[in-house]
C-alpha positions in Angstrom: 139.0 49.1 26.2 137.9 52.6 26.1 139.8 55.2 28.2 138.8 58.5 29.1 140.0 61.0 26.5 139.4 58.8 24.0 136.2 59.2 23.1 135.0 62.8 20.7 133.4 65.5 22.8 130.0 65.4 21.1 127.8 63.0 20.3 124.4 63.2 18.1 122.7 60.8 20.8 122.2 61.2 24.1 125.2 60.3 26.1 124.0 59.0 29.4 127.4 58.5 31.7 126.8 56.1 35.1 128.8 56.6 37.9 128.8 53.8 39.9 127.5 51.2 37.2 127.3 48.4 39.9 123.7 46.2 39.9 121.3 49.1 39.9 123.0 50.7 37.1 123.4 47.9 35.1 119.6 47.3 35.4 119.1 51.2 35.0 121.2 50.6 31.3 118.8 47.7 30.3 116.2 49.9 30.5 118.0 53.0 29.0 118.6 49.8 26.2 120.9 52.2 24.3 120.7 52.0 20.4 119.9 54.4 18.5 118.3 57.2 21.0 121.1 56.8 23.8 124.5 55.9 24.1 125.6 54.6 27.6 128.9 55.1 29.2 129.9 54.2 32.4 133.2 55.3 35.1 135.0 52.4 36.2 137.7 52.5 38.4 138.6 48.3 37.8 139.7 47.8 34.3 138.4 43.8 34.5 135.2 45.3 34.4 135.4 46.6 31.0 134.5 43.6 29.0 131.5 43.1 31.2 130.2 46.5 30.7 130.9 46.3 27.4 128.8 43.4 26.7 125.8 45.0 28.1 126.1 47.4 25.5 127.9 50.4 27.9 131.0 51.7 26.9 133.6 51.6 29.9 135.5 54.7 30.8 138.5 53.9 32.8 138.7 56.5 35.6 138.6 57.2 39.4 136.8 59.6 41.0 139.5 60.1 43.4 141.7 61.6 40.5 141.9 64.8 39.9 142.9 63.9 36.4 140.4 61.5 35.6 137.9 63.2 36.2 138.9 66.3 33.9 138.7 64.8 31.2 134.5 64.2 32.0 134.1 67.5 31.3 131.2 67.9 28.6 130.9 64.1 27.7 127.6 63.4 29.0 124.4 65.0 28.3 122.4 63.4 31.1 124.7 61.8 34.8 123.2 58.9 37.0 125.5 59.4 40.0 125.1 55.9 42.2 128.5 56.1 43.5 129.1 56.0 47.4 130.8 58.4 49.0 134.2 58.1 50.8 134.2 55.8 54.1 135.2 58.4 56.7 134.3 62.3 57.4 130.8 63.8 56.8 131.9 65.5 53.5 131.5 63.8 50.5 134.7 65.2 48.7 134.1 62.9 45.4 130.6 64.2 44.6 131.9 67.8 45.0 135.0 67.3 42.7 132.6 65.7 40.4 130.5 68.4 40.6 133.1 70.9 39.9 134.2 69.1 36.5 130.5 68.5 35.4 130.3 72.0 35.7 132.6 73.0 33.2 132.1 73.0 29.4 128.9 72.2 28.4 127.0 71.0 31.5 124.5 68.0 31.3 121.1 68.8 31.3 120.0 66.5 33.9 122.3 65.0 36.6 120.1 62.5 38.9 122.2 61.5 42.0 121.3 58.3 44.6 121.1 59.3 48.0 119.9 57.7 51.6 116.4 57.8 53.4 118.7 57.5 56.3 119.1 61.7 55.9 116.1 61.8 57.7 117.6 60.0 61.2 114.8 58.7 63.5 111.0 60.0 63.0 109.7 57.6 65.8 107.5 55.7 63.4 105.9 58.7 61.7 104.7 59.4 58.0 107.7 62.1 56.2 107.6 63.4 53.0 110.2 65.0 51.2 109.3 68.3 52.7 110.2 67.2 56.5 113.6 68.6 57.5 116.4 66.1 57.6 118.2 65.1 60.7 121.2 62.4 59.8 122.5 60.9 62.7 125.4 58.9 61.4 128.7 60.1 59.4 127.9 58.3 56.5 123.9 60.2 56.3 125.9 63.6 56.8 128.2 62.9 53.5 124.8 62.0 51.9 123.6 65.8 52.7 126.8 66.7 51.9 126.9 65.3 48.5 122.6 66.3 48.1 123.9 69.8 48.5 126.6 69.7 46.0 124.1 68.4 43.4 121.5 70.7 43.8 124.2 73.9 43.3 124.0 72.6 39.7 121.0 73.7 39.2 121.4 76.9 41.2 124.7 78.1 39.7 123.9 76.8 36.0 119.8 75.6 35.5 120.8 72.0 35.4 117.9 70.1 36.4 119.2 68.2 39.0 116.9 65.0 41.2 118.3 63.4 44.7 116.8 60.0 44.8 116.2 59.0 48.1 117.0 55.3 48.7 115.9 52.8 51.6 117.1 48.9 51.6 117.3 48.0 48.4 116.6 44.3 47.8 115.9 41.8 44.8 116.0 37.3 44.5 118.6 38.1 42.0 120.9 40.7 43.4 124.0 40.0 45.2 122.7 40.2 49.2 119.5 41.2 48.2 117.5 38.8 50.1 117.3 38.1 54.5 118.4 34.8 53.7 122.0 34.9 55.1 120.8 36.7 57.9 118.2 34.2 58.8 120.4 31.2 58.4 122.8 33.3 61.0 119.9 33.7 63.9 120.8 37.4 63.9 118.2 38.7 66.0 115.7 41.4 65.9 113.9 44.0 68.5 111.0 42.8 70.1 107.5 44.0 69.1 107.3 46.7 71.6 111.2 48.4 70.5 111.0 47.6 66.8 110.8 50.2 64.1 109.5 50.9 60.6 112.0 49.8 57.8 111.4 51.0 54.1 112.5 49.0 50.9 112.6 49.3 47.1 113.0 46.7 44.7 116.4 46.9 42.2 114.2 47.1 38.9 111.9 49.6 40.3 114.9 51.8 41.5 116.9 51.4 38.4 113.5 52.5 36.4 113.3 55.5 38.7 116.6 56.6 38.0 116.0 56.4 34.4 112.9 58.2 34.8 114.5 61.1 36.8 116.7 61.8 34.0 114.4 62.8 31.7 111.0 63.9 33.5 112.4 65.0 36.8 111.7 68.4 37.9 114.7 70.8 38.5 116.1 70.7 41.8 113.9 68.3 43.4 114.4 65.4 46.0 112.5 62.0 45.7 111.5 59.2 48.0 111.9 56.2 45.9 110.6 53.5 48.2 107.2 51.1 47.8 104.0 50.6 49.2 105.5 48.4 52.3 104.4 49.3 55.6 106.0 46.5 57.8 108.5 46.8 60.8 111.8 45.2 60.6 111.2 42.2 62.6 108.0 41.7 60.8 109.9 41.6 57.5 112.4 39.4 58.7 109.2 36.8 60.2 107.8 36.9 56.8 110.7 36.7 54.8 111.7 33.4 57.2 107.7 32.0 56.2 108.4 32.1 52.9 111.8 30.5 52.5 111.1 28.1 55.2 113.6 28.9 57.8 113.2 30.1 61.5 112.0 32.9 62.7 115.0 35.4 64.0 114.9 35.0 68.1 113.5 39.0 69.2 115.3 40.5 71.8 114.6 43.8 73.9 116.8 47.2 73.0 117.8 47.4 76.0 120.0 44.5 75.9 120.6 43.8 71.8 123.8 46.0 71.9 125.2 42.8 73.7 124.5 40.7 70.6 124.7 43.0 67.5 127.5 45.1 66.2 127.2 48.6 66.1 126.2 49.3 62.4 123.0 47.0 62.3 122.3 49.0 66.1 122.0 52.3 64.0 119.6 50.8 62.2 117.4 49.7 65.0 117.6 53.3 66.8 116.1 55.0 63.1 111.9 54.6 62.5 110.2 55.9 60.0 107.5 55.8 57.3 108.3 57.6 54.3 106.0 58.4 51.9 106.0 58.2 47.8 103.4 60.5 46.5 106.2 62.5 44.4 107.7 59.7 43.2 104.0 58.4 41.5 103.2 61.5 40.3 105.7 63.4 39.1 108.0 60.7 37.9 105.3 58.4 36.5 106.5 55.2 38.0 104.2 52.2 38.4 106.0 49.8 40.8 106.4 46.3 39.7 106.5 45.1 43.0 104.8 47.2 45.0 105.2 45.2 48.6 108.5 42.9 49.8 105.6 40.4 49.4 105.3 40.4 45.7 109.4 41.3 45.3 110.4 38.6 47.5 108.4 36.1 46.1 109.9 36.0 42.8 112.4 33.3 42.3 112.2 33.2 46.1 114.2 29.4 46.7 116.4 28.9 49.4 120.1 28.8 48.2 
């Protein structure tokens, strides 16, 4: 087991530190590979997932971002961050990202920090198409400590030229990824809106993101913000009807807006009240990244068996 302090201060490869190795960057270190051109290291608050990490080829640091201590002694060991850690549960700060922050700015910066963030920034456009240009407007707690944390990444590159990417993140799903098919929710009836109330959901496959993640660290531009989302263009009760076709369960039951706060909690009922279509131009173009699954319809269908 590796702890943090351990390890020497430089490196002749690139030293690529996740933070927040959970599934997406564990598939964003497959692709990374490591070897001879990178060396992957990971934060890891759980010392039982060292041996994991380790055989994937990513050295475990044992640390928590909610020590001061622990993260000190981060200073100057990367050359290039993929943040993908949440931020705390309560408050519309994000006081991990900014202590983080803080340390990565000290002795020798990384040249690229890339840092996962929400679509959900952007609060309810009623259905219409938004770039990364249209001005966010988070209507939750947990979307303000996203702009929160979005802010403290981008005064890296303000205070010290580190080229710095916000990745912004809808539903992520995949067959083979912990929750990352309706299938639960189908077998539970959990409604959805009615035609007439639904809204626009947005979705990215796992491997696609984690390939856009590795991609921002090394050919995104400095200080820029992302949509990293596919081609889909469905509402949410339209994904739910085909994702219940194709693993041959029932249809959810739809039920009007007006009356669904009597059958769903309150978290899945800020989902319903946000619509929007996002697009992913920038994502294409300036990244370079040719989806794999481009629609829920060619993502779902892999390995799609009930189970």
């Amino acid at each position: 087991m590796t702890f943090l302090g351990a390890l020497p201060a430089r490196f002749r490869r690139e030293r690529v530190l996740i933070i927040g190795c959970g599934d997406v960057g564990q598939r964003a270190a497959r692709e990374l590979g490591g070897g001879r051109r990178v060396r992957l290291l990971a934060l890891t608050s759980n010392p039982d997932n060292a041996a994991a990490l380790r055989g994937q080829g990513i050295t475990p640091l044992i640390g928590n971002l909610d020590r001061p201590a622990d993260l000190q002694r981060l200073a100057g060991l990367a050359t290039r961050v993929l943040h993908l850690a949440p931020p705390p549960s309560e408050g519309q700060a994000d006081a991990r990202t900014r202590s983080l922050v803080r340390t990565l700015a000290r002795r020798s910066p990384p040249s690229a920090v890339v840092y996962g963030s929400t679509t959900g920034v952007y609060g309810n456009c009623e259905g219409r198409w938004v770039d990364e240009s249209a001005p966010i407007q988070p209507l939750t707690p947990r979307a303000w400590r996203r702009v929160d944390a979005e802010a403290s990444v981008h005064w890296l590159a303000r205070a010290l030229g580190v080229r710095t990417s916000v990745l912004r993140i809808p539903g992520i799903y995949a067959p083979d990824r912990a929750g990352g098919t309706p299938q639960e929710r189908l077998r539970r009836g959990t409604p959805v809106l009615r035609p007439e109330d639904d809204v626009y959901t947005n979705h990215i496959h796992a491997d696609d993101l984690a390939r856009a993640c590795v991609l921002a660290l090394w050919r995104g531009k400095p200080r820029r913000t992302i949509n990293v989302v596919d081609d889909t263009e469905l509402k949410m009760g339209d994904y739910f009807d085909f994702a219940a076709d194709l693993y041959g369960l029932p249809r959810p039951p739809r039920v009007a807006r007006d009356t669904a706060g009597d059958q769903l909690p309150m978290v899945l009922l800020s989902f319903m009240s946000e619509s929007r279509r996002l697009h992913n131009r920038r994502m294409k173009t300036e990244l370079g990244l040719r989806l794999r699954y481009p629609t829920v319809a060619q993502g779902l269908r892999i390995r799609a068996l009930p189970g």
